[in-house]
C-alpha positions, 0 to 999 in steps of 0.5 A: 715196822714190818720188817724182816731183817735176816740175821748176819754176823757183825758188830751187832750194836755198832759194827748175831754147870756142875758135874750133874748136867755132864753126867750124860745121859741118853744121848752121851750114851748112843753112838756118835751120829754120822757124819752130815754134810756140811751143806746141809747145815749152811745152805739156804733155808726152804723159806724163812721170814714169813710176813702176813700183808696188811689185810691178811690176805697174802703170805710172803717169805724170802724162798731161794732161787738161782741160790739167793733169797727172793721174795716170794708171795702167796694168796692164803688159800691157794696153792700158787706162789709168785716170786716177785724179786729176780736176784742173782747176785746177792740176797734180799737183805730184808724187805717189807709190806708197804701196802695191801698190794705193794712190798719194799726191799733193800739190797747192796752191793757185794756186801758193801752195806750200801743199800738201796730200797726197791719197791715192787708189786704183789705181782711182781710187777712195776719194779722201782729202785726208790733210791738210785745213787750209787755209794750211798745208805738208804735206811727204813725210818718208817713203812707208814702203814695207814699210808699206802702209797709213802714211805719215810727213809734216811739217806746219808746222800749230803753228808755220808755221815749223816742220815736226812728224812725224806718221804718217798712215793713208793708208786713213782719214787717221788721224794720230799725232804722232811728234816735234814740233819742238822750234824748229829741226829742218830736216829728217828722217831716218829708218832702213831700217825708216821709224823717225825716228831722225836730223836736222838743225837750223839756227840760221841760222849754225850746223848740227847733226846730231842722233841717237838709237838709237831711237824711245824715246830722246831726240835728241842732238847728235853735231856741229855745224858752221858753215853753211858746212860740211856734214855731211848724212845721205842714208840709213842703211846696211843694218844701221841703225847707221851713216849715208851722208853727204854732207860738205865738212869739210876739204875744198873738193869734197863727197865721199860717207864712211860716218859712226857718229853713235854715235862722231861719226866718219868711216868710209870714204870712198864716192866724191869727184872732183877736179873737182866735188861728189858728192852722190849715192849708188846702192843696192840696196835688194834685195840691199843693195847701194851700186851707184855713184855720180852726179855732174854736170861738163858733164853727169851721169856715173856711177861704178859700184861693182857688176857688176850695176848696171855691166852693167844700164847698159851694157845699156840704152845699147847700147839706146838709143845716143847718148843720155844714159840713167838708171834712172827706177824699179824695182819692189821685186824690182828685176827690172822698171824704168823707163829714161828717154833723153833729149838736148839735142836731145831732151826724152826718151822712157821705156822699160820693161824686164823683166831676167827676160825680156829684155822692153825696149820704149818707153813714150812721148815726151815732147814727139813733135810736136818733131823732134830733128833740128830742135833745136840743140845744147847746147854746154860752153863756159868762160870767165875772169872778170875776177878769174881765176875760170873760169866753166863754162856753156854755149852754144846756137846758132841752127841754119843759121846762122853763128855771127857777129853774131848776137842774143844772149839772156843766161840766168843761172839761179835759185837762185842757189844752183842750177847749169844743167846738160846736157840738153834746155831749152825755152827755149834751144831756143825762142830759138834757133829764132827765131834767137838764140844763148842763153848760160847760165853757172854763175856763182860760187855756183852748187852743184856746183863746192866749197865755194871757188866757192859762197863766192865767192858771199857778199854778191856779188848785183849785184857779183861774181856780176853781173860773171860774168855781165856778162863773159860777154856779153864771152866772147861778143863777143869769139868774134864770135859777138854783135852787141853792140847786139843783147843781151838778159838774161833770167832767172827768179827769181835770174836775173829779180834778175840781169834788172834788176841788168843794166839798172841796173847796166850799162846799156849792156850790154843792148839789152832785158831780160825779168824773170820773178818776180825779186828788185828790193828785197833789203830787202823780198825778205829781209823777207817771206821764208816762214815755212818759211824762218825758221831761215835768215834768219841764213844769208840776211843772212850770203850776201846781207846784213844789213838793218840791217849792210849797209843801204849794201851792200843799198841799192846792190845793189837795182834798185829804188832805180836805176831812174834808170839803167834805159833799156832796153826791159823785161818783167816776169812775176810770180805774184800768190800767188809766197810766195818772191818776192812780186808786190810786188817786180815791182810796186816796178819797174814802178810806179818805171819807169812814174813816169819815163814808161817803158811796161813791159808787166806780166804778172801772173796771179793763179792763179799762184806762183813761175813759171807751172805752168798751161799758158795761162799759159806760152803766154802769158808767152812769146807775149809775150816773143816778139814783145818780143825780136823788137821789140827784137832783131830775132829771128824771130817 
């Protein structure tokens, strides 16, 4: 696959330190930075999600116009750039080459996550919607990239439930069925030539992976394990016959292994780590070579099985030293590629790099107006629950300043089933300009950590997930870095549910809270999940609860039936058309608050989904929380 896919808050997979390392150092020691605005670190960025076409003859990127990300086009080699995409209401969600002279890009509607696929010329010309149909998901399957003129897509337009194959003309938009989901095929997978011939099912309890020699042939089942286990197909080895697979059977830790779908066996095993899952594969689509592995502890790491691709890293990072470096993209000759940088004190720049001439020169910043020097650092820190299990996160402290009886902004992700990583984070590094310190934590469910960690999870939102969370407020104060009357909770998604289980739950732990398109009713949140989603309500009711089995389990564990014991100060965010969290889990907590006479200021805005894509939206939203931290926690403003 070509394709750039921005990153978003949301469910991420089904809904983005001792006293030594706070001793301070130079930056503790200078005075604190001033103040930058808060646009400067949410506006769009200069350009961002550089591809290189399949000839390696054009460079495209997502570049603002009319304050939205267009896709844009440039020859190598010359100065000219061509915008080929006109929108003005949304951003490009993510787009694609589907030939030498042809792009492809999704776009829905006020983040309904109905998306439609566009294709457009080099030129921007010949513009076509390939899938016309209102209220309908169009998902990429494959850009078939030694096809020129198809692409394969899933459509839930039978059954808004269910995804169907269909090959599509990007020329003309013609469209040919080629499998239809028999009722519960989650996803698909096709072979180095783009036939389907491989995918995997979902009954909500139970998994299965499914086979066929060829297209002709009818699938069969080749195995089928719970839920829990996993067994999911990254691609095809070079020769068609067997799969790489990413699997947790008989083990804790995800590792990488060859699998013959023809025998049901494993092969080889790829790569594993101790410490972590590995789920990530490099290759060589030229010379057909598996080059390495990427895995991610305190931040991403690589494991290189190819001198080649071995001696292409290490050339880019003498290059670019002290950075964190990745290969962004390669033409199909894999001679010319894209590098991207990037840091927790920097959002990152883009490099183009000819291995034929030696040619290695910078694209573009990301985010130019923010000065690296004036970003905090993004500090691994970890921390014991209270039942023995450790928990990884990390730490970001307010640059000039000590580090002791600070105000505190709590962040736990979404997900939940989702983890933070190393890297550059707005957000964090908003806060701790304005003088917070910002703590993130992988609590138990958050992926990457095995399969015991992840299960940890069960049945666990607002109990054991939340005590994680609530006992890193504890880690905090006790390394005397907190002032624990000046303590915050903050969160998109899981962590807006993490938000006001927080207030409700431990109300003496938090001086305000701010929800940004949170669960606050595990019933109705289970009950209005997508349609896309319904193969794994089963799934759903095993990890969060069951309505009608664990009704006294989910009556507990929802804020919005304890809104009695909320007393601290809360801001709530919310998209009118969100499909994974509906606007009617924010309205059930604010309206509960503003029955007891509690004033909480309510942003909705009504050309938005799961998390504000709009630019003006983002200014506003944290504008807002701004001035509402400051008022509560006494930060800058």
């Amino acid at each position: 696959m070509r394709f750039s896919v921005p990153r978003i808050l949301g469910l991420a997979c089904l809904l983005c330190l001792g006293s030594a390392l706070l001793a301070g150092g130079s930056s503790h020691a200078q005075a604190p930075p001033p103040l930058i605005p808060m646009e400067d670190f949410f506006r769009n960025v200069e350009r961002v999600y550089f591809q290189i076409s399949p000839d390696g003859a054009y460079i495209s990127f997502l570049m603002p116009w009319e304050d939205r990300m267009n896709v844009h086009v440039q020859k190598i080699g010359e100065e000219a750039v061509t915008r080929i995409t006109s929108a003005t209401h949304r951003d490009v969600f993510y787009y694609g080459w589907a030939s030498e002279n042809r792009l492809i890009y999704a776009q829905d509607v006020g983040g309904d996550e109905n998306y439609h696929i566009y294709a457009v010329g080099v030129d921007g010309s010949d513009f076509l919607d390939l899938t016309p149909y209102e209220g309908v998901q169009a998902r990429v399957i494959d850009d078939l990239e030694d096809d020129d003129d198809h692409i394969l897509i899933g459509l839930n337009q039978r059954d808004p439930r269910l995804h169907d194959v269909f090959r599509v003309n990007v020329h003309t938009g013609e469209m040919t069925l080629l499998a239809e989901n028999p009722g519960n095929i989650v996803g698909w997978v096709t072979d180095n030539q783009g036939r389907l011939r491989a995918a995997t099912t979902a009954d909500g309890v139970n998994t299965s992976l499914l086979y066929r020699e060829t297209e002709a042939d009818t699938f069969r089942t080749v195995a089928s394990m719970s839920f829990k286990e996993q067994l999911e197909p990254l691609f095809f080895t070079f020769d068609d016959q067997r799969l790489y697979v990413v699997s947790n059977i008989g083990r804790d830790k995800t590792a990488i292994f060859e699998y013959d779908p023809a025998t049901a066996r494993f092969g080889k095993m790829i790569f594993e780590h101790p410490e972590v899952d590995v789920s990530y594969l490099l290759r060589s689509k030229a010379r057909k070579v598996i080059t390495g592995a990427s895995y991610a502890t305190d931040r991403q790491r690589y494991e290189f099985f190819d001198d080649d691709r071995r001696k292409l890293q290490e050339f880019v990072e003498a290059q670019l030293p002290g950075y964190q470096v990745s290969i962004a993209g390669q033409s199909r000759d894999e001679t010319r590629c894209l590098v991207i940088k990037y840091s927790d004190r920097s959002m990152g720049a883009y490099y183009y790099h000819d291995r034929k001439t030696g040619e290695f020169r910078k694209l573009a910043e990301l985010s130019p107006w923010l000065d690296e020097n004036a970003m905090a650092e993004l500090k691994p820190i970890q921390y014991t629950a209270r039942d023995g299990l450790v928990i990884h996160g990390y730490l970001t402290l307010p640059r000039g300043v000590e580090p002791v009886n600070l105000p505190v902004v709590i962040n736990p992700h979404g997900g939940p089933w989702y983890r933070d990583h190393w890297g550059f984070n707005s957000e964090a590094q908003f806060l701790a300009n304005r003088g917070y310190a910002v703590l993130q934590m992988n609590f138990r469910g958050s992926t990457g950590y095995g399969r015991a960690f992840w299960e940890a999870s069960f049945k666990e939102w607002g109990g054991k997930m939340q005590d994680d969370i609530s006992d890193a407020v504890k880690w905090v104060i006790d390394q005397k870095i907190a002032d624990p009357k000046r303590v915050a909770i903050y969160g998109g998604s899981y962590g807006g549910y993490a938000t006001l289980a927080g207030l409700a739950f431990t109300p003496d732990l938090y001086a305000c809270g701010v929800d940004y398109v949170g669960v606050s009713n595990l019933f109705t949140f289970l009950n209005t999940i997508p349609p896309y989603w319904e193969l794994g309500r089963k799934m759903w009711y095993e990890m969060v609860g069951d309505p009608e089995a664990d009704k006294e389990l989910l009556t507990a564990r929802s804020p919005a039936f304890h809104v009695d014991r909320i007393r601290a100060p809360l801001l709530v965010a919310q998209g009118a058309n969100d499909p994974r969290v509906k606007k009617a889990e924010s309205d059930q907590i604010v309206e509960a608050l503003r029955a007891r006479g509690i004033d909480v200021p309510y942003i909705v805005k009504d050309n938005e989904g799961h998390g504000f894509a709009n630019e003006e939206n983002r200014f506003d939203f944290y504008r807002q929380m701004e001035q509402f931290l400051a008022k509560h926690l006494g930060g800058r403003s």
